[in-house]
C-alpha positions as CSV (number, residue, x, y, z in Angstrom):
1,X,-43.5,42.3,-73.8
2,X,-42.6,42.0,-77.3
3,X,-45.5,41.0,-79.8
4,X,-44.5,38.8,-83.0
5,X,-47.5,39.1,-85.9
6,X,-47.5,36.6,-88.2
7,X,-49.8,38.3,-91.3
8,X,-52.5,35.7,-92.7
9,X,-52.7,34.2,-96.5
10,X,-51.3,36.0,-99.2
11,X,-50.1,39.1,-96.7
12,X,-46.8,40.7,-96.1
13,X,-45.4,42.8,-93.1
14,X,-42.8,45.6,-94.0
15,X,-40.9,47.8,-92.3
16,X,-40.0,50.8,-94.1
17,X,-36.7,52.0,-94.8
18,X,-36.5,56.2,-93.9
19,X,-33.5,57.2,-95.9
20,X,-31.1,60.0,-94.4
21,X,-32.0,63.3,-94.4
22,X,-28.6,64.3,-94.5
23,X,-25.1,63.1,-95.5
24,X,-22.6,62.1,-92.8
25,X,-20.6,65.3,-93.5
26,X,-23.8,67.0,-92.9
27,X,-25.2,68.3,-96.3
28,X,-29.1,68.5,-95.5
29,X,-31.1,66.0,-98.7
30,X,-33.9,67.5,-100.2
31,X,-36.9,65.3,-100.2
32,X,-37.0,64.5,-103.4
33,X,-33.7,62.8,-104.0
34,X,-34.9,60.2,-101.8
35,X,-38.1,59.0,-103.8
36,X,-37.5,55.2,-103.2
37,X,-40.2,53.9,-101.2
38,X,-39.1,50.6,-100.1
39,X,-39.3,48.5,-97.0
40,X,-37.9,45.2,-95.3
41,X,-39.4,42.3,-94.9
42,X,-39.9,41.4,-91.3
43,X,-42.5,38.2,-91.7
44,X,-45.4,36.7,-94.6
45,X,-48.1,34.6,-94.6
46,X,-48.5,31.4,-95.9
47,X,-49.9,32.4,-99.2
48,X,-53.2,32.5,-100.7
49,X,-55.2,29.5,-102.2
50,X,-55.8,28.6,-105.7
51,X,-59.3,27.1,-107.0
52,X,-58.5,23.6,-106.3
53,X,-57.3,24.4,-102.6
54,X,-53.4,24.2,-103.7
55,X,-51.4,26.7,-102.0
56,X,-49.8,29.3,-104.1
57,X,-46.3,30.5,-101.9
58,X,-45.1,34.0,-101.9
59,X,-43.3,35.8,-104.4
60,X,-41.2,37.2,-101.0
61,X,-39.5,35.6,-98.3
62,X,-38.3,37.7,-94.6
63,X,-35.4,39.3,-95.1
64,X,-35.6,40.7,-98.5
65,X,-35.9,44.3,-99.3
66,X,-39.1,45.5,-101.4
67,X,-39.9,48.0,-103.4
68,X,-43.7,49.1,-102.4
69,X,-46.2,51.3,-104.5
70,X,-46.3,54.9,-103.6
71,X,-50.0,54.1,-101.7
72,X,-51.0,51.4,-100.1
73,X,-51.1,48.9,-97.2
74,X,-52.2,49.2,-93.5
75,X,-49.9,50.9,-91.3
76,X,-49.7,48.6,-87.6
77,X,-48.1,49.6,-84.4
78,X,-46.8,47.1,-82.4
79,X,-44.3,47.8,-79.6
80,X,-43.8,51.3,-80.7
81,X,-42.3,51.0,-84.2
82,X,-44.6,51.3,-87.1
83,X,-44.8,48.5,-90.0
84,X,-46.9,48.1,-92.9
85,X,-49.3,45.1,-94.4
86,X,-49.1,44.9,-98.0
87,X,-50.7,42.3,-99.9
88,X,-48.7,40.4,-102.2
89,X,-50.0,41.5,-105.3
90,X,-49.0,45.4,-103.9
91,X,-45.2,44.9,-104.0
92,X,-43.6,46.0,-107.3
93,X,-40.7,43.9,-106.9
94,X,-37.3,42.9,-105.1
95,X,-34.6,45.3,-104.9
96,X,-30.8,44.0,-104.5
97,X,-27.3,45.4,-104.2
């Protein structure tokens, strides 16, 4: 049975992105050229709550593609593939083509 987590207030659930190890003619990557961490969205919260009880919205939104700091979040296993729960303030930014 599939299981669909919605993450409360101001949290984010990422899937991260692996790069290749190797090139499609074969050439084996070192680690190091593939330094990006970086994730997908897969779903976010409603947002947290200002002082006055107004809700503040994400910076994020499913679908996008983050960049993520090197440490961080809480790894979840649901169905088993392995996603991540940032908090808002924890991703650096958006990352497009």
């Amino acid at each position: 049975m599939a299981k669909r987590l919605i993450p409360c207030f101001n949290r984010v659930l990422v899937e991260k992105i692996i790069p290749p190890s190797k090139t499609s003619a074969g050439i084996l990557l070192p680690e190091a050229s593939s330094k990006l961490n970086s994730g997908k969205v897969i779903a976010v919260g409603p947002g947290s709550r200002d002082a006055e009880g107004k809700l503040l919205p994400l910076c994020v939104k499913e679908g996008d593609t983050v960049l993520l700091a090197e440490y961080g979040g809480t790894e979840v296993k649901l169905d088993d593939k392995k996603y991540h729960l940032y908090d808002d303030h924890d991703i650096l930014g958006t990352l497009h083509d």
